[in-house]
C-alpha positions as CSV (number, residue, x, y, z in Angstrom):
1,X,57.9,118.8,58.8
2,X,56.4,121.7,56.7
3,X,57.3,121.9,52.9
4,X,57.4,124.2,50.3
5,X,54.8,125.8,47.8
6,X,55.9,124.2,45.1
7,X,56.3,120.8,46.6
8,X,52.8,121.1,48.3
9,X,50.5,122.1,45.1
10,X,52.7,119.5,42.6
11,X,52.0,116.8,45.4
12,X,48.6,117.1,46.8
13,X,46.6,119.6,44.8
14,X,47.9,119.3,40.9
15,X,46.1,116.3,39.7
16,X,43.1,116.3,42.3
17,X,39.0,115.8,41.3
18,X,37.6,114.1,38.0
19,X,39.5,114.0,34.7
20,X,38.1,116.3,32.4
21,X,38.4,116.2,28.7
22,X,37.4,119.9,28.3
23,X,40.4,120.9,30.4
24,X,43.1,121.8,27.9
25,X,45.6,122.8,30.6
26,X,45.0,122.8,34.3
27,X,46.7,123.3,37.3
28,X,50.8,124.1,36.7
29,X,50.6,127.1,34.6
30,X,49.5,131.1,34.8
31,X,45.8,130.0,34.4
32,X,43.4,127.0,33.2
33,X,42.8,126.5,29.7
34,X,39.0,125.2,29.6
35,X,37.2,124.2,26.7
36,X,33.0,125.0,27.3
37,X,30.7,123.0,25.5
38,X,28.8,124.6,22.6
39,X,25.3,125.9,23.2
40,X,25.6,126.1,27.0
41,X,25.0,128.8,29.6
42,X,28.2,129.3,32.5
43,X,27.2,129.1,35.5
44,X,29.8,130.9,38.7
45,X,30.1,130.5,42.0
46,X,32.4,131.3,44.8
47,X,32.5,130.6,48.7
48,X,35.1,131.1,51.3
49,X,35.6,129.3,54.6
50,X,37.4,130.4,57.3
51,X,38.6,128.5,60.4
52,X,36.8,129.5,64.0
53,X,34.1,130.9,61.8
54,X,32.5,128.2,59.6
55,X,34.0,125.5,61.4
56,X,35.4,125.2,64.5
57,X,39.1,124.6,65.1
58,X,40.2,120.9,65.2
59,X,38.1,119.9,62.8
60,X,39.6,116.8,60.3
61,X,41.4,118.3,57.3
62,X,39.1,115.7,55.1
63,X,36.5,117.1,56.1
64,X,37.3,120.9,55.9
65,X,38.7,119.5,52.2
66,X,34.7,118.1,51.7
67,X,33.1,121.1,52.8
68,X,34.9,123.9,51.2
69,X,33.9,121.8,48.1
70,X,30.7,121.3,48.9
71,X,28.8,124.3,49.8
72,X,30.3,125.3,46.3
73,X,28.2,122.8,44.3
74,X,25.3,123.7,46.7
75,X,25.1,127.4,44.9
76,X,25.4,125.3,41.3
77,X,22.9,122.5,42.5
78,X,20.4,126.0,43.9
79,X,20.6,127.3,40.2
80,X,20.3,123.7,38.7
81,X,23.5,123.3,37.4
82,X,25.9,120.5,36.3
83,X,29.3,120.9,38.0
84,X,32.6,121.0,35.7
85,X,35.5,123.1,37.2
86,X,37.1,124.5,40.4
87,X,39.9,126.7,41.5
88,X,41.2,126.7,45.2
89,X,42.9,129.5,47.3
90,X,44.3,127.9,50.5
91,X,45.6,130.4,52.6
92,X,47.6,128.0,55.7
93,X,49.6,128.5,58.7
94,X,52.2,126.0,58.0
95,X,52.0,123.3,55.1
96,X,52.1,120.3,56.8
97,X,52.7,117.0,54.8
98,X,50.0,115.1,56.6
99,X,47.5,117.8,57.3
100,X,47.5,118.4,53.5
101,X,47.6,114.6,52.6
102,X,44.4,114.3,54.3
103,X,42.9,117.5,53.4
104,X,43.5,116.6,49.6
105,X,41.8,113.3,50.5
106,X,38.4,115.1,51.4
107,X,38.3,117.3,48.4
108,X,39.5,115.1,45.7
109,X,36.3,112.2,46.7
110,X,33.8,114.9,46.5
111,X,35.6,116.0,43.4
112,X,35.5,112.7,41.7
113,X,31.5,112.4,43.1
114,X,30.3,115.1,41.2
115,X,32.7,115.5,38.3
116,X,34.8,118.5,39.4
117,X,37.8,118.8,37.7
118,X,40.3,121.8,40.1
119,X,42.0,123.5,37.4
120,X,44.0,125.9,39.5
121,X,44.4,128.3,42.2
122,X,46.4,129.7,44.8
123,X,48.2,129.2,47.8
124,X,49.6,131.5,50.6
125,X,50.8,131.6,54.3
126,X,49.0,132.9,57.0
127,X,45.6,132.2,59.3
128,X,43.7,129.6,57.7
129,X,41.1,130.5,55.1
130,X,39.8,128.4,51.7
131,X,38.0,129.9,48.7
132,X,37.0,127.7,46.0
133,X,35.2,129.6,42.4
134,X,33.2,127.0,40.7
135,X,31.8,126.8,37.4
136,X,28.9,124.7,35.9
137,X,26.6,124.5,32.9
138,X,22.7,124.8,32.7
139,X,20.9,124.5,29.2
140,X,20.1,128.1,28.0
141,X,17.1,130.0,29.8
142,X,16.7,126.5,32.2
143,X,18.7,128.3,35.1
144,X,16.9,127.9,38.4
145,X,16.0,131.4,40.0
146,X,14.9,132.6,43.5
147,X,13.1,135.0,41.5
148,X,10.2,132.9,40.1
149,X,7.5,132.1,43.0
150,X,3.9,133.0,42.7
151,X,1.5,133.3,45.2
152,X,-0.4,129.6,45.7
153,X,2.9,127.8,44.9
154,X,4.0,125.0,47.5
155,X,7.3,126.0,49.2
156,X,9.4,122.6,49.7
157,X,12.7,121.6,51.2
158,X,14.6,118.8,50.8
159,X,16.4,117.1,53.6
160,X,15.7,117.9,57.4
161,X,16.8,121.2,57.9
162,X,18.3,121.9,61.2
163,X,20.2,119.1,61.5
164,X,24.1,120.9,60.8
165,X,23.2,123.5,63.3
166,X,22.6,120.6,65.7
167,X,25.9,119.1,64.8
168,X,27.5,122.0,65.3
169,X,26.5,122.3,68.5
170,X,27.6,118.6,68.9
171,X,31.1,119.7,67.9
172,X,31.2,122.7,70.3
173,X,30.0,120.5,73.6
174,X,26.9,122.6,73.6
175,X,24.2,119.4,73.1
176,X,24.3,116.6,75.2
177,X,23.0,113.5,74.0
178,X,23.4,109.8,73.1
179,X,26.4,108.9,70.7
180,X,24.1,107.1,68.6
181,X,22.0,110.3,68.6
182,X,24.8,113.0,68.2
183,X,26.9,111.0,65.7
184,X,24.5,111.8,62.7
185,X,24.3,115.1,63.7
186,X,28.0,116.1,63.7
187,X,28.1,114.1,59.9
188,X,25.5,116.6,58.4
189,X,27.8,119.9,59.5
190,X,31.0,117.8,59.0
191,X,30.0,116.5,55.5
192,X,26.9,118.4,53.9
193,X,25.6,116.4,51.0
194,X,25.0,119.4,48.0
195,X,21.5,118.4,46.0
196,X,23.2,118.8,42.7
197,X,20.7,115.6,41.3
198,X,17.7,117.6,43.1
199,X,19.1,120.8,41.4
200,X,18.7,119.4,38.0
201,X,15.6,117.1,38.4
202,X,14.1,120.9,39.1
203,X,15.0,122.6,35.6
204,X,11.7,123.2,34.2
205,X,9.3,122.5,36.9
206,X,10.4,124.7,40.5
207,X,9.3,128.3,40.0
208,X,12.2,129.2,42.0
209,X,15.1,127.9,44.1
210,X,17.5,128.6,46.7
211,X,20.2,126.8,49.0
212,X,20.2,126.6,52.8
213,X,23.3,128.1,54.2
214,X,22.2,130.9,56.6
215,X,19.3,129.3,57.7
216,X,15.8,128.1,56.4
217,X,13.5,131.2,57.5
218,X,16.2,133.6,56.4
219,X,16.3,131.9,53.2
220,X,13.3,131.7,52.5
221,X,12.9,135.6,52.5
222,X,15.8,136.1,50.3
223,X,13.5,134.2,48.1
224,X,10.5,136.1,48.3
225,X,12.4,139.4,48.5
226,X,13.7,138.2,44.7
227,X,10.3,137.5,43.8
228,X,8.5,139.9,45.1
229,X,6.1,137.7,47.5
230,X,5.6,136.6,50.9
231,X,5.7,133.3,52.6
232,X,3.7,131.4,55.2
233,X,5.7,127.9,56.8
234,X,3.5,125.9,58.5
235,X,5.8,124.5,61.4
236,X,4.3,121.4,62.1
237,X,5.3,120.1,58.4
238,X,8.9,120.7,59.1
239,X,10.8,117.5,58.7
240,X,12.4,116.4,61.6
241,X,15.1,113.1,61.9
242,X,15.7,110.8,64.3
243,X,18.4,112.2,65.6
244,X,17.1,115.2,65.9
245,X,14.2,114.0,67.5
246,X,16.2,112.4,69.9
247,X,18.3,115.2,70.7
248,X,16.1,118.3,71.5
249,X,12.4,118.4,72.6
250,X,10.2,119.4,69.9
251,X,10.1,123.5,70.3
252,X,14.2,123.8,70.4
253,X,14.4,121.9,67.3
254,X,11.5,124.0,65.6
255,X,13.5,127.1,66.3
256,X,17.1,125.0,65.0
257,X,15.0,123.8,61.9
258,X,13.9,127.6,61.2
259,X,16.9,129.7,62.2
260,X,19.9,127.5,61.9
261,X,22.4,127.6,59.1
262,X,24.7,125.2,57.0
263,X,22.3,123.1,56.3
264,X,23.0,123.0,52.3
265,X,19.7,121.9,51.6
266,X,17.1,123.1,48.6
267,X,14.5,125.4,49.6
268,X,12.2,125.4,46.3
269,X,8.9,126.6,45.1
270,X,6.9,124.7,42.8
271,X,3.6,125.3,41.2
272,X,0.3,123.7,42.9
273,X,-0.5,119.8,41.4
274,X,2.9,119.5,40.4
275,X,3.6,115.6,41.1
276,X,6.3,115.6,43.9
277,X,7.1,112.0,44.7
278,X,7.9,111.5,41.1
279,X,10.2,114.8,41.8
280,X,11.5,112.9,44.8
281,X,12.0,109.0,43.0
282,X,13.8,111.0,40.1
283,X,16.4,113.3,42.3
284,X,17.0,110.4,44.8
285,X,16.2,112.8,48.1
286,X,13.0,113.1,50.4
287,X,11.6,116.4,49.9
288,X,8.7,117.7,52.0
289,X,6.0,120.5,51.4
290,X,6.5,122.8,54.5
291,X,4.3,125.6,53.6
292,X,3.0,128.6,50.6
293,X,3.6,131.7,48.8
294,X,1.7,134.2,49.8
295,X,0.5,137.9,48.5
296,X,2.7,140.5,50.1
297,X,6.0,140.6,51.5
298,X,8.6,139.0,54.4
299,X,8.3,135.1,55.6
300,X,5.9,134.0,58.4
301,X,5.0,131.1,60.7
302,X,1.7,129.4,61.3
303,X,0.3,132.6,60.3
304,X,2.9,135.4,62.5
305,X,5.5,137.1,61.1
306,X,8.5,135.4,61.8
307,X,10.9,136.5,64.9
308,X,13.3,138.4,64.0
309,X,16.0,136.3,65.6
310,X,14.8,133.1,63.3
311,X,13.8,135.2,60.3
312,X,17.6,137.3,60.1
313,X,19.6,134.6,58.7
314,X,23.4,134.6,59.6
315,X,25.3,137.8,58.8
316,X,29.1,137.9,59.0
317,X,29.1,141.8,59.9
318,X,26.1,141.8,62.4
């Protein structure tokens, strides 16, 4: 049976994520009382998801609780950021005890992961939509940027893009494959991993940085745009998993690996001879070269400017 406002946020959302000595007051009043530590830059960030567009319908409230989290801490982890402090707006239909229980459940264990500490927020009736605004800290001048590549840096990703996209499909009934095969799949869309260790193993050493959410080639010229380059991916470097390998034949998973979204990996830039696998041992992630920055402008592949379908990104108004 549904509950009230009051009852929901004291019972499931007032004491959820990490405990936080630099929280003077948290959730229960007007507003959060933080306290930031001396000699530190702020770093902000805000996403929203919203049912039947990010994720489909009937997805487990844990895992809607994970994500809305964690593509969050994927913005901080693209800037190089160490996560402190969250604020939720959950906008539901109905507040039901069990739906929330489980919800909470999701959030709270990425919370406690990466040291989040949810400080306050809103809640509201009506179609379902979730907003988080999270804030981090990065040394001063040590933000990461997309705005740093140079021609004859190395563009890198971590992960295997694609992936999410796949599992989304999974979800929808649109791939057909194995279990074995389509299980991992759905797990990267349903639980993205943010690279917030990668993030800050790259202070100092990537010339720029961005997260994958609308999709690798799309990215990656929202990176050049910033800096003022072009980029070349070579597609036969793209990284590719088992599953993936086992659920599309090599061309359909080039164009999923270029074009599709939610991905939440790092796309980054780093300056030729910088040593990579100690990169790699250090942020505890594979990362692979995939291609270089280039004189000019807009992203290509093996050598042609990419389609314009791939090369887009997603776009909630197109």
């Amino acid at each position: 049976m549904p509950i009230g406002e009051f009852e929901l946020i004291e019972r499931y959302l007032s004491r959820l994520g990490a405990q936080r000595d630099d929280v003077v007051l948290g959730v229960g009043d007007d507003a959060a009382l933080l306290r930031p530590p001396p000699g530190l830059e702020l770093v902000l960030a805000t996403d929203t998801i919203v049912e039947g567009e990010h994720f489909p319908a009937g997805m487990a409230p844990a895992d809607i609780g994970h994500r809305v989290l964690a593509v969050n801490l994927s913005d901080l982890a693209a800037m190089g950021a160490e996560p402190a402090w969250a604020l939720l707006a959950l906008t539901l239909s109905r507040a039901d005890p069990e739906w929330m229980r489980e919800f909470a459940s999701g959030l709270h264990e990425i919370a406690r992961q990466h040291g989040v500490a949810l400080v306050g927020g809103d809640t509201t009736a009506g179609p379902f939509t979730a907003t988080v605004a999270i804030a981090g800290f990065v040394p001063p001048g040590q933000a990461l940027r997309r705005s740093g590549a140079r021609p004859g840096d190395e563009i890198w990703v971590s992960g295997t893009p694609g992936d999410a996209a796949a599992g989304l499909q999974v979800l929808l009934g649109q791939l057909d494959a194995p279990a074995d095969v389509l299980e991992p799949l759905q797990q990267k869309f349903r639980r993205p991993e943010p690279r917030i260790g990668l993030g800050l193993v790259l202070r100092g050493i990537a010339s720029a940085c961005i997260d994958i959410s609308d999709g690798l080639a799309g990215d990656l010229g929202k990176l050049c745009a910033a800096s003022g380059v072009g980029g070349d991916i070579d597609s036969t470097l793209l990284p590719r998993s088992a599953a993936m390998r086992g659920a599309m034949d090599p061309e359909a998973a080039r164009r999923v690996a270029l074009a599709g979204g939610d991905d939440y990996e790092l796309l980054f830039t780093l300056p030729p001879g910088t040593d990579a696998a100690a990169l790699e041992r250090a942020a505890g992630v594979a990362i692979t070269r995939i291609g270089l920055v280039v004189e000019g402008t807009g992203v290509a592949v093996d050598g042609e400017p990419v389609e314009r379908e791939i090369g887009h990104g997603f776009d909630h108004f197109r």
